[in-house]
C-alpha positions as CSV (number, residue, x, y, z in Angstrom):
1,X,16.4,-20.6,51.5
2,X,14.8,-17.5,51.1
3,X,13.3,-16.5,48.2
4,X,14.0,-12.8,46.9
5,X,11.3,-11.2,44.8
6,X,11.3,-7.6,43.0
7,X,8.5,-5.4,45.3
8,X,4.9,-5.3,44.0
9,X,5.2,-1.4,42.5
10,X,7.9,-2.9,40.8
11,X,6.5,-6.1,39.2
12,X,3.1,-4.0,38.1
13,X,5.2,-1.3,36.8
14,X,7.1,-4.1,34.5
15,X,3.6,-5.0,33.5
16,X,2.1,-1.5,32.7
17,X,5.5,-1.3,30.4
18,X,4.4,-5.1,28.7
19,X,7.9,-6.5,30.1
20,X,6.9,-9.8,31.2
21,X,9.6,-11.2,33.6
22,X,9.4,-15.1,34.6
23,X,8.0,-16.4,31.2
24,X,11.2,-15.1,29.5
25,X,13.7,-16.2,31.9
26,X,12.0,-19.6,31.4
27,X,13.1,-19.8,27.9
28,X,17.0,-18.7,29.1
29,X,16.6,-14.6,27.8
30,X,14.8,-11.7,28.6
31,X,12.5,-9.9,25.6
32,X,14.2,-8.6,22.8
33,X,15.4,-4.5,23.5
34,X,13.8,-2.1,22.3
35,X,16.7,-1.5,19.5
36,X,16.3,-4.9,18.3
37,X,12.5,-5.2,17.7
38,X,12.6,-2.0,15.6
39,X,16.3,-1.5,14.3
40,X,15.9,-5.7,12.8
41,X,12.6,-5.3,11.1
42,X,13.8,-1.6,10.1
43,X,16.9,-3.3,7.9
44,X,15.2,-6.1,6.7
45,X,13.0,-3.5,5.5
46,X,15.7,-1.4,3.5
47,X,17.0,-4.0,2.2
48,X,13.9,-5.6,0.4
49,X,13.0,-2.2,-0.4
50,X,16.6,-1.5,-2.2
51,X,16.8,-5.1,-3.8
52,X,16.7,-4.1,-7.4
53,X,14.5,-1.3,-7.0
54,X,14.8,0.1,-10.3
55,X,14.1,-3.2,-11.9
56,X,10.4,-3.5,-12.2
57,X,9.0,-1.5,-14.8
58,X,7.5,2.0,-14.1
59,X,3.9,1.2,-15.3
60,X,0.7,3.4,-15.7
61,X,0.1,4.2,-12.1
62,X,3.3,5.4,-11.8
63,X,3.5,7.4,-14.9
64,X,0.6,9.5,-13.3
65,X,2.4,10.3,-10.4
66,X,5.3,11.4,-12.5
67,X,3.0,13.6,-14.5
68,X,1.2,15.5,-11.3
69,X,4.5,15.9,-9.6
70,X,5.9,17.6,-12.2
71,X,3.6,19.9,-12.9
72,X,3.8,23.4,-10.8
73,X,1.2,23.7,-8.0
74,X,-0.8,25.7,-10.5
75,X,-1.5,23.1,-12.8
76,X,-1.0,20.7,-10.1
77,X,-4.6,22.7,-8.7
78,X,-6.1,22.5,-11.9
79,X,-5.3,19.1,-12.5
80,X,-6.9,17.8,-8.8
81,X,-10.3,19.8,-9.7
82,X,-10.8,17.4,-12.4
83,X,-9.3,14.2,-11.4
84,X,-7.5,12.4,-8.5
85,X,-8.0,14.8,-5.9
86,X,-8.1,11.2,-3.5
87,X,-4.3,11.6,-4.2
88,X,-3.9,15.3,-3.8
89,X,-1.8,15.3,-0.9
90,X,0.4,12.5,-1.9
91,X,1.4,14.1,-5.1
92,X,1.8,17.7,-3.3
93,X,4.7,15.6,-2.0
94,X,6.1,14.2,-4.5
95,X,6.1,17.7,-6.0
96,X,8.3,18.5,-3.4
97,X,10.6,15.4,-3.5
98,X,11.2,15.4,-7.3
99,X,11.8,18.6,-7.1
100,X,15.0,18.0,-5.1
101,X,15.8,14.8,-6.0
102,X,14.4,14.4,-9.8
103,X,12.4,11.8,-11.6
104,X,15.0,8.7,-11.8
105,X,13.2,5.5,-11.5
106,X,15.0,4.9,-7.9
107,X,14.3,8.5,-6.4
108,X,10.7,8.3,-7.2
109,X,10.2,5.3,-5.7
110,X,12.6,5.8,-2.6
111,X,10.2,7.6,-0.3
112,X,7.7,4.2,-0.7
113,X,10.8,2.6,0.4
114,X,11.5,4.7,3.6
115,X,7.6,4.5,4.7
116,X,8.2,0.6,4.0
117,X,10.6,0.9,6.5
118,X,8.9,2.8,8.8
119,X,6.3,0.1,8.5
120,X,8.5,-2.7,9.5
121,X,9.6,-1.0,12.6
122,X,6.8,0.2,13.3
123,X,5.2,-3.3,13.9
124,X,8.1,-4.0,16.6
125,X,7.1,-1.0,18.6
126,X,3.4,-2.4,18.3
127,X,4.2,-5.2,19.8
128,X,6.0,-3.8,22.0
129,X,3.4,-1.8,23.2
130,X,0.9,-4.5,23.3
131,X,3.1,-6.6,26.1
132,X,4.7,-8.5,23.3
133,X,7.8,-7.5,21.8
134,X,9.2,-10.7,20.9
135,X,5.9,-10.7,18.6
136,X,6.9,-7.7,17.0
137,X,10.2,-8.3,16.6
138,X,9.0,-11.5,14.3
139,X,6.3,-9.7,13.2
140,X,8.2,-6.7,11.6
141,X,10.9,-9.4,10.1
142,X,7.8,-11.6,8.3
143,X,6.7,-8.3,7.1
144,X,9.5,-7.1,5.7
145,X,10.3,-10.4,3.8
146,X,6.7,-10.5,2.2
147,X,6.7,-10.3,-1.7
148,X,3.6,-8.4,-1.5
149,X,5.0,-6.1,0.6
150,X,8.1,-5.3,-1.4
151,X,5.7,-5.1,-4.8
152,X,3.6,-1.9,-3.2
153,X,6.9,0.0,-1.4
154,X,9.1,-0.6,-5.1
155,X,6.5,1.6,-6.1
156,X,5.9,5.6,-6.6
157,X,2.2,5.4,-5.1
158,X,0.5,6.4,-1.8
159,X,0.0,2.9,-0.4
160,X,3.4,2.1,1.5
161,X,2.9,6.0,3.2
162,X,-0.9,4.8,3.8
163,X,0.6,1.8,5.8
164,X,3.1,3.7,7.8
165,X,1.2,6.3,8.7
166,X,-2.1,3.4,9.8
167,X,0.7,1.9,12.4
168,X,1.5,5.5,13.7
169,X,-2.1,6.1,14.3
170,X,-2.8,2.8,15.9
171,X,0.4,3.8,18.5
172,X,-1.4,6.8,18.9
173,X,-4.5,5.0,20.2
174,X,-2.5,2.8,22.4
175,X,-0.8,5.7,24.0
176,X,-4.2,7.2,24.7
177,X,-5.8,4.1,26.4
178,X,-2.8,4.6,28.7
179,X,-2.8,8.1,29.2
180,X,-6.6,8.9,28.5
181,X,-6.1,13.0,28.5
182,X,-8.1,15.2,26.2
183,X,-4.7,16.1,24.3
184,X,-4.1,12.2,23.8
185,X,-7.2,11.6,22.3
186,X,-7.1,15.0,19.8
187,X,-3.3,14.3,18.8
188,X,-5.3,10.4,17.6
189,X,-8.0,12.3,15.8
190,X,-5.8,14.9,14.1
191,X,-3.8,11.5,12.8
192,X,-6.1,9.5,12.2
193,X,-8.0,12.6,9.7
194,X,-4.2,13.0,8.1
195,X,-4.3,9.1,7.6
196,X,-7.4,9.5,5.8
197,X,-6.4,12.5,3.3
198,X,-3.3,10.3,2.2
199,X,-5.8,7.0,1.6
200,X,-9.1,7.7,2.4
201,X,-10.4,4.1,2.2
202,X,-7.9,3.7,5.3
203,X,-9.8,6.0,7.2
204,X,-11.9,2.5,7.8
205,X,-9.3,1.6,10.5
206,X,-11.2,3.7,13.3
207,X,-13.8,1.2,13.1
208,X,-10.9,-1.4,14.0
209,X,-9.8,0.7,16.3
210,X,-13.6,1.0,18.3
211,X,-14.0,-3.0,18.5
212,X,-10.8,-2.5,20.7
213,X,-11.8,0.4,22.8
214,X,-15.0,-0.8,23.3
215,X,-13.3,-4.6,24.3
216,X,-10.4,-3.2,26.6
217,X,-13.0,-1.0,28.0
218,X,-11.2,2.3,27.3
219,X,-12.7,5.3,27.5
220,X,-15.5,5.2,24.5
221,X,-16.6,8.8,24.7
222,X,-13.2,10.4,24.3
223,X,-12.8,7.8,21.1
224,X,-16.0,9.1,20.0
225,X,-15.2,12.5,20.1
226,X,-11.4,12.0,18.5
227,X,-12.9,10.0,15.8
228,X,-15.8,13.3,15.4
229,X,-13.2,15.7,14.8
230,X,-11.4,13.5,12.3
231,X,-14.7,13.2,10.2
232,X,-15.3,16.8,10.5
233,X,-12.3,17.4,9.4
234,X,-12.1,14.7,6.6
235,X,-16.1,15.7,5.7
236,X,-15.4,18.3,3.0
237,X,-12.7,16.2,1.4
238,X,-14.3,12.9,0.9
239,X,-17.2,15.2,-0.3
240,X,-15.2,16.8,-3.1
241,X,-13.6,13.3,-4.2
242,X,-16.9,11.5,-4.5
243,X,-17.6,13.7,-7.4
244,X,-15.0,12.3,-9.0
245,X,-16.1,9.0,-8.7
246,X,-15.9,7.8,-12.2
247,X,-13.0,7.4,-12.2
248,X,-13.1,4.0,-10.2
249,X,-15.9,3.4,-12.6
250,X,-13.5,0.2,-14.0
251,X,-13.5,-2.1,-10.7
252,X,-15.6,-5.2,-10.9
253,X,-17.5,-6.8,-8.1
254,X,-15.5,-9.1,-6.2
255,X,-16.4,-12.3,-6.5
256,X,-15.5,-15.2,-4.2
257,X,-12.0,-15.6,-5.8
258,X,-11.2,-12.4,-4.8
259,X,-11.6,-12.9,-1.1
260,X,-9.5,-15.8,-1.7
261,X,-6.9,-13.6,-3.1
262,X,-7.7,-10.8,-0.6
263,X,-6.3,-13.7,2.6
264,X,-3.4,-14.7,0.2
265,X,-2.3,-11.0,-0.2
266,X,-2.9,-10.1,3.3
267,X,-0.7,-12.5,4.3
268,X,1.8,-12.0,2.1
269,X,2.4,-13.5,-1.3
270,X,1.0,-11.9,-4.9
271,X,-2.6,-12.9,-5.6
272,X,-3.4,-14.0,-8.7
273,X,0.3,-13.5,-10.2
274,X,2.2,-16.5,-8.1
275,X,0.9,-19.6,-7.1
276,X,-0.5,-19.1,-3.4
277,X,0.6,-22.6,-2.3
278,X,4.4,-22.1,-3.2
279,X,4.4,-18.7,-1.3
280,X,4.7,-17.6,2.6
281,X,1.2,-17.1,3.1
282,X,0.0,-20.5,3.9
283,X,2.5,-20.7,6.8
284,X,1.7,-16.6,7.8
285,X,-1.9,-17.4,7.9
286,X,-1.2,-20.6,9.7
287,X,0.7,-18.5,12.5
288,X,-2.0,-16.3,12.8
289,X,-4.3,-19.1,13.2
290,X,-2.2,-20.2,16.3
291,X,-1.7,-16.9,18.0
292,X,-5.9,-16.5,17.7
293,X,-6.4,-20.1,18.3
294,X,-4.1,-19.3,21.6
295,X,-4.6,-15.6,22.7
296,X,-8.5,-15.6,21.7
297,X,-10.1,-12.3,23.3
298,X,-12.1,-13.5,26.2
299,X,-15.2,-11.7,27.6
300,X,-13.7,-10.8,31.3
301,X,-9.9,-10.8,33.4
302,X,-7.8,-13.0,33.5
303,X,-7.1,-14.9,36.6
304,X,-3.5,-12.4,36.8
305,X,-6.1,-9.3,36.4
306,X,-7.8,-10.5,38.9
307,X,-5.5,-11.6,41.5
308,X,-3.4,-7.7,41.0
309,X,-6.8,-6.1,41.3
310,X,-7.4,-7.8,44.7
311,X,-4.1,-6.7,45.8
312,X,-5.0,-3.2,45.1
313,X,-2.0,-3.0,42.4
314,X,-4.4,-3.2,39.2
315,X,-2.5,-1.4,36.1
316,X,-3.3,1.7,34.0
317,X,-3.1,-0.9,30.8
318,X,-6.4,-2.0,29.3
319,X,-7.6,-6.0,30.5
320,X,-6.1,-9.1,29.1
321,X,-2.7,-10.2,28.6
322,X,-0.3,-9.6,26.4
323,X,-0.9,-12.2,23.4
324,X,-5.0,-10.8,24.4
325,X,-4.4,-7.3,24.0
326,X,-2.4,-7.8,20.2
327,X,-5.0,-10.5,18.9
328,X,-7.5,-8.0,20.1
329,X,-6.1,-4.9,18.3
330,X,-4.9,-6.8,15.1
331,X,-7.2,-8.7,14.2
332,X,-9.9,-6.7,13.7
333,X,-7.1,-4.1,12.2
334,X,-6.3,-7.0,9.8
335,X,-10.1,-7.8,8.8
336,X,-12.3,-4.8,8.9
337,X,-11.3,-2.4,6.6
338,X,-11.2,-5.4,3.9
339,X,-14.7,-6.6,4.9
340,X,-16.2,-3.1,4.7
341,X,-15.3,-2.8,1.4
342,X,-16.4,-5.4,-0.1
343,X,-19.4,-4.8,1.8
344,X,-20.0,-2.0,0.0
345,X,-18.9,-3.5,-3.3
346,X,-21.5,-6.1,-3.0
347,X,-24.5,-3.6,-2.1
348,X,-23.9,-0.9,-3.4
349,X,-21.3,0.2,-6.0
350,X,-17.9,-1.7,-6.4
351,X,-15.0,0.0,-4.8
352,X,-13.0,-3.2,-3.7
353,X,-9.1,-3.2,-5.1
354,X,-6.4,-4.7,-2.7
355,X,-4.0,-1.8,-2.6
356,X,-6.6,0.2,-0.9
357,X,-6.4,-2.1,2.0
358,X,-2.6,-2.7,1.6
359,X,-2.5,-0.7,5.3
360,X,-3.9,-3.7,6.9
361,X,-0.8,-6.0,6.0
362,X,0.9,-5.3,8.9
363,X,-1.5,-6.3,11.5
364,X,-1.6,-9.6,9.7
365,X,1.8,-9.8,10.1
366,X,2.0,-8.7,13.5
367,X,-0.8,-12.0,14.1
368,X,1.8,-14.1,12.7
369,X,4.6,-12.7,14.8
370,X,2.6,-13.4,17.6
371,X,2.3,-17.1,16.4
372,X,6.0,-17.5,16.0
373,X,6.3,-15.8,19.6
374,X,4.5,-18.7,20.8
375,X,6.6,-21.3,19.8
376,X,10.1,-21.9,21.2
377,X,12.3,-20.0,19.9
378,X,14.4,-22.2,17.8
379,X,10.9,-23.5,15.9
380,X,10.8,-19.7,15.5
381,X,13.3,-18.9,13.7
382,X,13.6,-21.8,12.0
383,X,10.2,-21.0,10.8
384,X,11.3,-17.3,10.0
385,X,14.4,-18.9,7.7
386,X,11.3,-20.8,6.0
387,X,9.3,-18.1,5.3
388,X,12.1,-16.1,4.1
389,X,13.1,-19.1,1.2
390,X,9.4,-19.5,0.4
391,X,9.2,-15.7,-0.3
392,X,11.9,-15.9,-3.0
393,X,10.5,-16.6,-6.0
394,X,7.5,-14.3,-5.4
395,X,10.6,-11.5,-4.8
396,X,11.7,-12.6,-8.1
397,X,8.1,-12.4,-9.5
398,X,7.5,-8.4,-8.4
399,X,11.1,-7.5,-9.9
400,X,10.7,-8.9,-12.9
401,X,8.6,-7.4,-16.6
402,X,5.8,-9.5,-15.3
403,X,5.4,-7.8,-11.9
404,X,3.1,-4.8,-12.7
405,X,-0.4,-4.9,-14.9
406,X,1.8,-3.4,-18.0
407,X,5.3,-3.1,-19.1
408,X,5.9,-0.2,-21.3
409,X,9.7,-0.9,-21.6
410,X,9.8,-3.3,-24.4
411,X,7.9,-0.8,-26.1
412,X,10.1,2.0,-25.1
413,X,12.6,-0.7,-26.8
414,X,11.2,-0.7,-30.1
415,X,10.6,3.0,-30.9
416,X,14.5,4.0,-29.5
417,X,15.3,1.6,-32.1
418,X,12.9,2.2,-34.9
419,X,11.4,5.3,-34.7
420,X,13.3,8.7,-36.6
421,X,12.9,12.2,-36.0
422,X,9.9,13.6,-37.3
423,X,7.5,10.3,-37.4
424,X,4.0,10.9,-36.1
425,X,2.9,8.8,-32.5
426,X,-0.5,8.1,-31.6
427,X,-1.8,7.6,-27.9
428,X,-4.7,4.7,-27.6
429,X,-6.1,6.0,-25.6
430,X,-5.1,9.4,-25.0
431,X,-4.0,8.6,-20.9
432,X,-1.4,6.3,-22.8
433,X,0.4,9.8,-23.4
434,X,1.7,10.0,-19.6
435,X,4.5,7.7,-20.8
436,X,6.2,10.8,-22.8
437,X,7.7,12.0,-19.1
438,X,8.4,8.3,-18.8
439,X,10.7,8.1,-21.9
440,X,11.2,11.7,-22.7
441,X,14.2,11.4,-24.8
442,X,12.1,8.8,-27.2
443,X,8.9,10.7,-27.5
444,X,10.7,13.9,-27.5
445,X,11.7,13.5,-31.3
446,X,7.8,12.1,-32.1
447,X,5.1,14.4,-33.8
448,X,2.3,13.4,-31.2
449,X,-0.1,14.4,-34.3
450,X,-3.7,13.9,-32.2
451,X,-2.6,16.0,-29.9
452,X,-5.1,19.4,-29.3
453,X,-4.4,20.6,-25.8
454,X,-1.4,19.4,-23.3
455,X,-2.0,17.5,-20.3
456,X,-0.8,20.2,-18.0
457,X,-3.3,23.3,-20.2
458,X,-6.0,20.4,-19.8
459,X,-5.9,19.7,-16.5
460,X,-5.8,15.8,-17.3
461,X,-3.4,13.2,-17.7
462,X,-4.4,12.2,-20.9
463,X,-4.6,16.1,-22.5
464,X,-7.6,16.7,-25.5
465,X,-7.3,15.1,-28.7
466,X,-8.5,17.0,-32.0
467,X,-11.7,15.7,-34.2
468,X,-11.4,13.0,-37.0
469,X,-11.3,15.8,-39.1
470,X,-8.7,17.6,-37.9
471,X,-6.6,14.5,-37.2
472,X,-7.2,12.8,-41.2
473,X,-5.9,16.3,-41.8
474,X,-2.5,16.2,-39.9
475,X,-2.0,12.7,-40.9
476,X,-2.5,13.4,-44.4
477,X,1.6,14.4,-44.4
478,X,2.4,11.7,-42.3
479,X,5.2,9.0,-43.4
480,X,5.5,6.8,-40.5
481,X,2.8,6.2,-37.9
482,X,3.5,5.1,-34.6
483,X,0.6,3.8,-32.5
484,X,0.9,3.0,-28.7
485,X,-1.5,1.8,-26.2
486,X,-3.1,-0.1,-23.6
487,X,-4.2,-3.8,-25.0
488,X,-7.2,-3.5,-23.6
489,X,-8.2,-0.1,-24.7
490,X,-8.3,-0.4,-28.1
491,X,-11.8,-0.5,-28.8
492,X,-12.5,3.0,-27.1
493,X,-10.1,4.6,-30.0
494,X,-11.7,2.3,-33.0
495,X,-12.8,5.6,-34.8
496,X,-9.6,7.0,-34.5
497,X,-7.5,3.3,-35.4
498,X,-9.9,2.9,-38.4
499,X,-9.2,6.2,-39.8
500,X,-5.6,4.9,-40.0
501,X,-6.3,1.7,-41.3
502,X,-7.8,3.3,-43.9
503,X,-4.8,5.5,-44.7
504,X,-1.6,3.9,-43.8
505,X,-0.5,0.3,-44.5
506,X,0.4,-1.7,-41.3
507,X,4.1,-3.3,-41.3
508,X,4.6,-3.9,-37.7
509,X,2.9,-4.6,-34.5
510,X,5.1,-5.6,-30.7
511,X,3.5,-6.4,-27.7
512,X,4.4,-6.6,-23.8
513,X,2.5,-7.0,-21.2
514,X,-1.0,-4.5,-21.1
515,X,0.9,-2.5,-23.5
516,X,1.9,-2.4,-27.7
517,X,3.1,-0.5,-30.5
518,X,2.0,-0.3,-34.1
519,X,4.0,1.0,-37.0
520,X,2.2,2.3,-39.9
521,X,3.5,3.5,-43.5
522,X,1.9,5.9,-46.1
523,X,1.0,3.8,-49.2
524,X,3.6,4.5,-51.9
525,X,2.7,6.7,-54.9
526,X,2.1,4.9,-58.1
């Protein structure tokens, strides 16, 4: 019986797309469309991002946004000269967004939410690009379903848009291995200098991105000179925000339970805030382990390379297969950026925090997708159902009070309910006064009696504070004192808290997590 077979421009064109033919039809179906690898991760996406996102706490971070968005692009300016600048861009669009949409706790956090979702599909097309979509399509799902994930994109910062826009700049280098034109290679560069003015730590992913040009043998020279014009272009901004390097002048030096935590968060559960062995990361990082363990980059062709290049009908795509080419992009994706900063944390000057490598989460993911793709496919999803009940409770965990470093809304709780029109509020320390735009209706009836010049007139987030002079002055007519702050910021205010002590008599004192209120009374005249 004669066998019929699909002609040999055919079969290498299926190959250049990374549709793989007889492997699939062995396990009875042919790879997942292209619909279903981004439009199932894409969903699974929006909903984790929706679930409750109002419920955790707005904390400090947050609070800063809030403040710089608001402001106009005036004293937005004026407020990036002295501080933040890192984040310029970021809140440049926020300024924008609130603008339309206001400051409610679910707008501000909606547009981390959309680039959460643009993450999650985003890792299908990846693997879909690498030869693997069935990879992807797991890959995107795990990511979507991580805790860790849904903690940074149920939040108003830069990270989740960091993520998205790292996946978009590694598509861009896949397209120009394929189609190595000068335009290819600029349109990278041009990204990958945009990727860095949102997160400039995540400009560290071009180095991931050279271990795989220089092991799929692409064209190094056009890398080099896309990756030239991004650091040209990102030279006189990484300049101006390393003058405002104190203000990463809190971060410790990692120590070695740190890069534990770093693999747990990677791979998707909390850190330090959920048990690691009750989460999904154990069985993401075992997946990954598999699909290295199996699809380990090798040093030259493989034997299908090989046997096309004979027959003259060698493909555009870079060597390796398909489980090759994604454990040869991702992993390093996954690794280096991490590594090189704490690196640099140990030498030199500590810089290490995990949300500045949150953009390498999904290339961890996409390793564990590839793991799952090489099981069968009912172990697979099976596996995927697992991951998704081991993932509830730190779901739980990130919507709860206890899912960001402070919680300001018991607090808020105890001044709507205690605190009268025309009682005095002090800020320990002053940057504790970016909650006012959090809870304006509360603070708005407050005396904020240390205050000298506003936040916005300041260009800070914190504004100035008047002298011990002038604030025994102004407190001298004070009834009730209120006194909010950061726990651990006390003693940086103890001038300030002891000129109180030594006027007003303490009746109160409510705590929450990072954050607390004091009430103080004016002794009564005898």
């Amino acid at each position: 019986m004669t066998r019929l077979t699909a002609p040999p421009a055919v079969r290498n064109r299926a190959v250049r797309l990374g549709v793989p033919g007889r492997p699939w039809r062995r396990m009875g179906s042919g790879p997942p469309g292209p619909s279903v690898t981004v439009v199932v991760p894409g969903v699974l996406a929006l909903a984790a991002g929706l679930w409750n996102l109002s419920g955790p706490p707005l904390w400090r971070d947050e609070a800063a946004t809030i403040s710089a968005a608001t402001r106009t692009l005036p004293q937005l300016l004026h407020l990036l000269h002295t501080v933040d600048l890192v984040h310029g861009v970021y809140y440049v669009l926020m300024h924008v967004f609130v603008a339309v949409f206001g400051t409610g706790d679910v707008a501000l956090r909606l547009p981390s939410v959309l680039a959460g979702v643009a993450s999650a599909a985003g890792v299908g097309v990846l693997g879909r690009a690498l030869g693997n979509p069935r990879a992807g399509l797991y890959g995107g799902a795990l990511l979507a379903v991580m805790p860790v994930f849904s903690r940074y994109v149920q939040e108003a910062r830069p990270y989740p848009l960091a993520m998205a826009m790292t996946v978009g700049v590694s598509l861009l280098l896949l397209r120009a291995l394929r189609e190595p034109s000068r335009m290819a290679f600029a349109v990278y560069g041009m990204a990958l200098a945009g990727l860095a003015y949102v997160n400039l730590f995540a400009f560290l992913v071009a180095g991931a991105h050279g271990i795989y040009v220089v092991w799929s043998r692409g064209p190094v020279l056009k890398w080099l000179g896309a990756v030239a014009m991004a650091l040209a272009a990102v030279a006189p901004f990484a300049a101006l925000t390393s003058a405002q390097s104190a203000q990463v002048s809190w971060i410790r030096s990692p120590g070695a339970g740190d890069v534990g935590m770093l693999v747990v968060q990677l791979f998707g559960d909390l850190g330090a805030t959920s048990p690691a062995w009750l989460g999904v990361a154990p069985l993401a990082g075992g997946l990954a382990l598999l699909a290295i363990s199996r699809h380990a980059p090798r040093g030259g062709r493989d034997r299908r390379d090989r046997r096309e290049s004979q027959e003259g009908r060698e493909s555009r795509e870079w060597r390796g297969g398909r489980g090759e080419r994604l454990v040869g992009l991702a992993l390093p994706l996954a690794i280096v950026p991490p590594l090189a900063l704490l690196t640099v944390s140990w030498v030199d000057h500590p810089i290490y925090v995990f949300r500045y490598v949150f953009c390498c989460v999904p290339a961890a993911a996409l390793l564990a997708g590839a793991g799952l793709a090489a099981l069968p496919r009912r172990a697979a999803l099976a596996l995927l159902v697992a991951g998704l009940g081991l993932s509830i409770p730190g779901h739980l965990l990130t919507r709860g009070p206890d899912g960001r470093q402070d919680d300001p809304g018991p607090v808020a709780a105890v001044l709507a309910a205690g605190a009268k029109r025309g009682d005095a509020v002090l800020f320990v320390p002053d940057k504790a006064r970016k909650y006012e735009l959090v809870y304006p209706e509360i603070f708005g009836r407050l005396d904020d009696v240390a205050l000298k010049r506003s936040p916005q007139r300041d260009g800070s987030f914190g504004g100035r504070d008047v002298g011990p002079l002038v604030l025994a002055t102004r407190l001298a007519g004070v009834r009730t004192l209120w006194v909010v702050g950061h726990t651990g910021k006390v003693a940086t205010a103890s001038k300030r808290l002891n000129l109180v002590r030594g006027s007003f008599v303490p009746t109160g004192r409510w705590t929450s997590r990072g954050m607390f209120v004091a009430r103080y009374e004016a002794p009564v005249a005898r």
